[in-house]
N, C-alpha and C positions, 0 to 999 in steps of 0.2 A: 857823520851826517851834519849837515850843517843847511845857512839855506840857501846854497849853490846846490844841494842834491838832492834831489826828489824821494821817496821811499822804493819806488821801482828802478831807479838805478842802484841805490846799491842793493836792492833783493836781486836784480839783474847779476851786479858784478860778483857777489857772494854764491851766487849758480852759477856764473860760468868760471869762475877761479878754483872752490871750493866745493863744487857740487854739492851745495846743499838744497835741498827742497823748500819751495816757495814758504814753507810757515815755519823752519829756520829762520829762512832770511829774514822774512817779517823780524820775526822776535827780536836777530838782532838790528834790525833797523828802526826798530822801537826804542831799544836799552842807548841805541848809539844819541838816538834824537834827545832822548831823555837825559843822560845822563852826560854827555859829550864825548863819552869812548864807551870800547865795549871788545871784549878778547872775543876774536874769531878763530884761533886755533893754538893750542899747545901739541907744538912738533920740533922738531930737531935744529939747530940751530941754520945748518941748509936751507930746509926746505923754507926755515921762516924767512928767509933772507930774500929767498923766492917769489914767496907770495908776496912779501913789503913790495918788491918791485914791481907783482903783475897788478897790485893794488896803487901804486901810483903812476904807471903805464896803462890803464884802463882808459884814461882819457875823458874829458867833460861830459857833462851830463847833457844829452841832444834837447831834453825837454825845456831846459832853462837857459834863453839866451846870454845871461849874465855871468854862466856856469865858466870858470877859466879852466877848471883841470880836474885831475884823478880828486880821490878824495887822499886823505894822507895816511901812513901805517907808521907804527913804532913799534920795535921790538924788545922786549923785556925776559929778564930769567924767570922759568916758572916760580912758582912760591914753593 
């Protein structure tokens, strides 16, 4: 989250990626605003690699003309 993205897109793009339910998404679109990141899933090195790119192929946020693009994702080993 940053402030090219509004909290309804990424609780948006966290529904349609990761089918999570609107008060997931909140939370992590809370933790993300707050703290400047925020792990949205531990899964297999695939599928993360997956979701990295439907998360930077999501495309700009319609609400904020300023908005230029996805938001970003990084991939890390579990702990």
């Amino acid at each position: 989250y940053d402030d090219e993205h509004t909290y309804e897109y990424v609780i948006e793009m966290l529904q349609g990626i990761f089918g999570y339910p609107l008060e997931k998404g909140f939370q992590l679109a809370k933790e993300v605003d707050q703290s400047g990141r925020v792990i949205v899933a531990t899964v297999h090195k695939e599928l993360a690699e997956l979701r990295q790119e439907q998360i930077q192929d999501f495309g700009p946020d319609p609400r904020l003309p300023k908005c230029k693009g996805s938001m970003s994702a990084s991939i890390e080993p579990a702990e």
